[in-house]
C-alpha positions in Angstrom: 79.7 75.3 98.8 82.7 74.1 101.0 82.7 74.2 104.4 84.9 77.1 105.1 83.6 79.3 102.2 80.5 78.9 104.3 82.2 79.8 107.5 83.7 82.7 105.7 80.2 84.2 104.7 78.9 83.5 108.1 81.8 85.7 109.6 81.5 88.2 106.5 77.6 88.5 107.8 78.6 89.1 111.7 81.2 91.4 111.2 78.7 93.8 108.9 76.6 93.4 112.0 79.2 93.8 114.7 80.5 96.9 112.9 77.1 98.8 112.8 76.7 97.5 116.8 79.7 99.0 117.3 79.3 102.4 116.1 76.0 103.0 117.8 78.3 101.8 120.9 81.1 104.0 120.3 78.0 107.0 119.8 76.6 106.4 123.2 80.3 105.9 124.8 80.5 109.6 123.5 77.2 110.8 124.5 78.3 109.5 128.2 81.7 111.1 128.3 80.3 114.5 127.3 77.4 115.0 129.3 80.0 114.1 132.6 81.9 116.6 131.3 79.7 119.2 131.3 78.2 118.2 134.7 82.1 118.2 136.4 82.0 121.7 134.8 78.9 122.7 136.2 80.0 121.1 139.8 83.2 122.8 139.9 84.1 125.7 141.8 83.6 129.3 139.8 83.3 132.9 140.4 80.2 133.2 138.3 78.7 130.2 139.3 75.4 131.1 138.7 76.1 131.6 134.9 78.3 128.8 134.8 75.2 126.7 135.7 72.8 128.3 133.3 75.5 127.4 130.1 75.5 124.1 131.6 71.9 123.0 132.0 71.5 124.4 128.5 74.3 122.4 127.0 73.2 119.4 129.5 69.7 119.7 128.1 71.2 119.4 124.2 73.4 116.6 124.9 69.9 115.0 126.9 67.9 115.3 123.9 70.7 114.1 121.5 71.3 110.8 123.5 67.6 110.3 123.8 66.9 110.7 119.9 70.0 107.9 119.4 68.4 105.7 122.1 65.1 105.9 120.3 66.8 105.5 116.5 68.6 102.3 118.2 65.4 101.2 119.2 63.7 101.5 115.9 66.1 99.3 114.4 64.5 96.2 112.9 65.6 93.2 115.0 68.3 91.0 112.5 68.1 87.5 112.3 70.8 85.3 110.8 69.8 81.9 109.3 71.8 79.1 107.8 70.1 76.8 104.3 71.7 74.4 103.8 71.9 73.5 99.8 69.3 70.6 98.8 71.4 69.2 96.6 74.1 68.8 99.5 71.5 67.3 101.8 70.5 64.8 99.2 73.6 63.8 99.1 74.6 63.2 102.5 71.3 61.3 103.2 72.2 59.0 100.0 75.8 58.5 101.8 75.7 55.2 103.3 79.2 56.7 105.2 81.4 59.2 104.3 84.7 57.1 103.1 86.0 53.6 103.3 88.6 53.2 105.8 91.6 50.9 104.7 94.8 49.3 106.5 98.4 49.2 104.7 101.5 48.4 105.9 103.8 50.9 105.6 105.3 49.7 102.4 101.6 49.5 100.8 100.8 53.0 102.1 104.2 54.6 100.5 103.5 52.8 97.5 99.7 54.0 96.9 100.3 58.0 98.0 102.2 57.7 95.1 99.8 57.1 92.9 96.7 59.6 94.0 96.2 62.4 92.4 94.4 65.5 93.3 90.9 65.1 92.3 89.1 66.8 89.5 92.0 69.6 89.1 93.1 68.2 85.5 89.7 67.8 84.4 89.1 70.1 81.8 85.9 72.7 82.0 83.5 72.9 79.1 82.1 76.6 78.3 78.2 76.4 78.4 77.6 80.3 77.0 79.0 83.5 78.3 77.3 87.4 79.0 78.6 90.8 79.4 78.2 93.2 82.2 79.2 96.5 82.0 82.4 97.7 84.3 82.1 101.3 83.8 81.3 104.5 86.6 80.1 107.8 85.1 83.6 109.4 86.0 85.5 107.1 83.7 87.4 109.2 81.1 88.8 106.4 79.2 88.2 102.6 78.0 88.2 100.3 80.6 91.6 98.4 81.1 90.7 95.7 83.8 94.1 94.0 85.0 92.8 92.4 87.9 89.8 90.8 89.2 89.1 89.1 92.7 85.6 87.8 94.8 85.5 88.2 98.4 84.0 85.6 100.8 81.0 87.5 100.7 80.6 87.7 97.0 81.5 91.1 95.8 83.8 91.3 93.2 86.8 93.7 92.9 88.1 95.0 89.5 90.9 97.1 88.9 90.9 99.2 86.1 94.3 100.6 85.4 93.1 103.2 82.6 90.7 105.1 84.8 93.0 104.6 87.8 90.5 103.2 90.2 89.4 100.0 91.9 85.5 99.1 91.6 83.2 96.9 93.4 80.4 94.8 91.7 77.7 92.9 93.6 76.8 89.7 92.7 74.4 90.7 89.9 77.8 92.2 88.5 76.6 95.6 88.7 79.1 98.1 90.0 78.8 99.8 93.6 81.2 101.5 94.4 84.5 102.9 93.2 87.9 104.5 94.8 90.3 106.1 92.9 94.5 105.5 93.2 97.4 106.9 92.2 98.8 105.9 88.7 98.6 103.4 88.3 97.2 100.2 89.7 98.4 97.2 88.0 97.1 93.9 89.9 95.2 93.2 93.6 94.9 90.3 95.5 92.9 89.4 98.6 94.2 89.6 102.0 91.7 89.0 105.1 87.9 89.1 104.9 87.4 92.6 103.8 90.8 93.4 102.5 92.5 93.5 99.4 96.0 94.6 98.8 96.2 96.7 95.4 100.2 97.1 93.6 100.7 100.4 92.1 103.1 101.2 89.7 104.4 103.8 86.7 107.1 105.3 85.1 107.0 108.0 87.8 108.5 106.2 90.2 105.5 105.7 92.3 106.1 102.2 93.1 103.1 101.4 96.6 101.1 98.6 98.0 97.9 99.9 99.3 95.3 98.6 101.7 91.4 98.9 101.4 88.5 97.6 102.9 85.5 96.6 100.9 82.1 96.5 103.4 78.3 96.5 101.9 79.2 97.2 98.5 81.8 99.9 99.6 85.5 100.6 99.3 88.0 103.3 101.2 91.6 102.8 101.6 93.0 102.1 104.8 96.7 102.5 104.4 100.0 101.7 102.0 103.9 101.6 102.1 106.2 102.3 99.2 108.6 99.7 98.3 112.2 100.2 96.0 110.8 98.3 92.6 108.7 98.4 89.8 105.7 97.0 91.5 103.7 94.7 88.0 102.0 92.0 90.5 100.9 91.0 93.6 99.5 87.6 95.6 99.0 87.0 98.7 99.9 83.5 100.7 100.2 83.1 105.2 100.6 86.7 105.9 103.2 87.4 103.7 102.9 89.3 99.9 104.5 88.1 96.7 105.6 91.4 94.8 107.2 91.1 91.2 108.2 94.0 89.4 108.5 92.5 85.6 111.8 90.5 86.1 112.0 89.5 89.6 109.8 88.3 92.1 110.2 89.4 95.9 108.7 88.3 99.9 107.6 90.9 101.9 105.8 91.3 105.0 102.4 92.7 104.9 103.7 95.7 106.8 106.2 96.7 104.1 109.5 94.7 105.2 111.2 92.8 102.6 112.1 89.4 103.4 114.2 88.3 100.3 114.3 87.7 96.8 112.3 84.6 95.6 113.2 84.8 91.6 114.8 86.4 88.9 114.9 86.4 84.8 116.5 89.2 83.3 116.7 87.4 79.9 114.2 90.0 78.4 111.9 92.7 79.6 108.8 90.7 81.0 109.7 87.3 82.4 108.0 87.9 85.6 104.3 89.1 84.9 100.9 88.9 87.1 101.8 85.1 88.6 99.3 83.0 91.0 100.1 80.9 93.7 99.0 77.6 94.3 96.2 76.5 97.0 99.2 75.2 99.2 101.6 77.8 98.6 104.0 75.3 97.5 104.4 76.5 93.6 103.9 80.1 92.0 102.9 80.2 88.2 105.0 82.7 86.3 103.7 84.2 83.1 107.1 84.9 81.3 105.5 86.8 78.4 108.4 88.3 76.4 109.2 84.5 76.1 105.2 83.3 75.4 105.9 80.7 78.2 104.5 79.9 81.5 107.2 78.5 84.1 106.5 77.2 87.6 108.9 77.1 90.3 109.0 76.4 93.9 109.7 78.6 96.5 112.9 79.3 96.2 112.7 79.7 92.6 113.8 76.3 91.3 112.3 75.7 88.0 109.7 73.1 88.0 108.2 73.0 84.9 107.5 75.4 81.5 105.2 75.7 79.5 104.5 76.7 75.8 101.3 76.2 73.7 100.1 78.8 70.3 97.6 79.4 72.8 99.8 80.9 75.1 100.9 84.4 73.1 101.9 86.5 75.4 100.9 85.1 78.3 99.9 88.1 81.0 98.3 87.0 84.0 97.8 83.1 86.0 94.9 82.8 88.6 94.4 79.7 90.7 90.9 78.9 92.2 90.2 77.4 95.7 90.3 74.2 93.7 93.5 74.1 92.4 92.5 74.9 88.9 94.9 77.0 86.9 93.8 79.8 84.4 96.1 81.9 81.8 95.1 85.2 79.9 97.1 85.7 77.0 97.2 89.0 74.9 98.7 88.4 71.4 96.9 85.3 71.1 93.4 86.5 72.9 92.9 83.7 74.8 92.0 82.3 78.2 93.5 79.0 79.1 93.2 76.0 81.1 96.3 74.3 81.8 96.8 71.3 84.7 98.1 72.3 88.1 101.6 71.1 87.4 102.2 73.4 84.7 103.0 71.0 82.0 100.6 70.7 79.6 97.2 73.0 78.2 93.8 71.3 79.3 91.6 73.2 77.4 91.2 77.1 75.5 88.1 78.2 77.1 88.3 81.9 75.4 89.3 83.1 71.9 89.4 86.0 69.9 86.3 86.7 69.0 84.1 85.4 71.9 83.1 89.1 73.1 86.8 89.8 75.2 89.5 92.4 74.0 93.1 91.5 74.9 92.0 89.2 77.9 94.8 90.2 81.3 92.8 89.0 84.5 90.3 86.0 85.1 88.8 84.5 88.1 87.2 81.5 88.9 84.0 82.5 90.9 83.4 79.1 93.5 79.9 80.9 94.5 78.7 80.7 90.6 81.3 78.4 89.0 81.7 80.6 86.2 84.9 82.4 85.0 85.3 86.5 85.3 87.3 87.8 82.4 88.7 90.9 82.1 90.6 92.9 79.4 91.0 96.7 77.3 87.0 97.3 77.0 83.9 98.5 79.3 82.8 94.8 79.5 83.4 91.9 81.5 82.9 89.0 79.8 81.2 86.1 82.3 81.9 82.6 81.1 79.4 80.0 82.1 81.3 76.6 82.6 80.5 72.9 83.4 
């Protein structure tokens, strides 16, 4: 576990705890303000002061025994205690570690000269898949076949799916059983995650009802929080430095998390989908496109210079890129059925880790999970398929 996913969970764990200290706050805050009430009203001057009085005590009394049956429900609460375990494994490690690097002296010249040759570290190493197992992704209020077209993990470890069939987002724990469910308009198409607890979900259809909405996912629970429309045909969604990456099957657009549009980063009007559910990289510095009317995959900067394309038979219909915390770089591909590893400058394939046949149905949204290391695959079926890698 790095460092800051670690940090992440610790703030994920004191802001479940803050939040339920809070509203026992915000309880007793009310509690105060009404039982001053009633005694100003009972205090004030009145014709029928003596009935006044009477209405009073008795509301006085209510309020009394209400505030005392919080205080003693606050004081029955178990007493929380947050600890930290550190992994074994990592503290084996570090007590092998005679230091943590080697520290070395260039000139100038030498140093210019070396940067050029370091690479980043294991992201073109290909994975190896070790075995895979369904989970189910259905709710009793489903009315069709799951059609999962986008799949995230929160610091804390819940996942988020978003099934575009039954028009709904749904929360799995880390046993990949689902929790919780909230329905949206038709139809979500792709998510991606914001802040701790939020995820922003693009909505889209043939309706015109083209939205970015907001929820908040807290113990296993989900509830929106709020949306803004925007004027395209809103496919995909990613998230980089406060500011969203919208594409709308052509183009790709900046906007402010707050609905403003900043500018438009790409376009391809060559064919009808040359701008489907694209990933960022960890430094923000290249988007993945999946150009699937063209079975390509092109990267380009960030403002939209082509850096690099892709084709592979593996890469039919290419539908959706996600990029893990490592840098690694995943493609689902329709036509073809396949999930794909291919290195982070978008040149070449690394390794087909899914194929038709291995228990996924038209494959459209992956993750890589950095609490499990397996992959989360998505597709047109009730399953997940969970892909155990090395």
């Amino acid at each position: 576990m790095s460092l800051r996913k670690g940090v992440e969970q610790m703030d994920s764990v004191l802001a479940d705890l803050d939040e339920s200290l809070q509203k026992d706050i915000d309880h007793c805050d009310l509690l105060h303000e009404q039982l001053k009430a009633l005694l100003d009203t009972v205090q004030a001057p009145n014709k029928d002061s003596e009935s006044c009085s009477y209405i009073g005590h008795r509301k006085c009394q209510e309020k009394m025994e209400e505030a005392n049956n919080l205080l003693q429900e606050i004081a029955s609460k178990p007493e929380v205690t947050v600890t930290f375990e550190p992994e074994s494994q990592a503290k084996q490690l570090l007590s092998d570690l005679k230091a943590l690097g080697d520290i070395k002296r260039y000139s100038k010249a030498q140093f210019e000269q070396s940067s050029q040759q370091i690479k980043p570290s294991g992201i073109s190493n290909p994975f190896k898949v070790i075995g895979t197992k369904k989970f189910a992704a259905t709710v009793s209020t489903d009315k069709n076949v799951c059609d999962i077209r986008g799949i995230i993990q929160l610091p804390g470890g819940d996942i988020v799916l978003v099934d575009y069939n039954n028009c709904r987002v749904k929360v799995l724990d880390s046993e990949y059983k689902v929790t919780d469910d909230c329905d949206l308009p038709k139809y979500p198409q792709d998510i991606c995650h914001i802040s701790d607890h939020q995820v922003a979900v693009a909505v889209g259809c043939w309706a015109k009802i083209y939205e970015v909405h907001f929820l908040t996912v807290s113990r296993c629970t989900i509830k929106m929080t709020r949306k803004f429309s925007v004027d395209l045909e809103c496919n995909s969604i990613s998230h980089y430095e406060g500011k969203l990456y919208v594409g709308s099957l052509n183009a790709l657009y900046l906007y402010t998390t707050d609905g403003s549009l900043v500018k438009k980063v790409y376009q391809d009007t060559s064919a009808k989908v040359t701008v489907n559910h694209f990933a960022l990289s960890t430094d923000g510095s290249k988007i993945y496109i999946p150009v699937s009317s063209h079975q390509k995959i092109v990267t380009i900067d960030t403002t939209g210079n082509i850096l690099a394309t892709l084709q592979d038979p593996d890469l039919d219909w290419p539908y959706s890129v996600h990029v893990s915390e490592g840098g690694h770089v995943f493609v689902c591909s329709l036509t073809s059925q396949t999930v794909v590893q291919i290195d982070h400058e978008g040149r070449k394939k690394l390794a087909t880790l899914v194929r038709k046949g291995d228990g996924i149905y038209n494959p459209q949204a992956v993750w890589y999970s950095t609490h499990t290391g397996r992959l989360i695959v998505g597709g047109q079926q009730n399953d997940i398929l969970v892909v155990e890698l090395q």
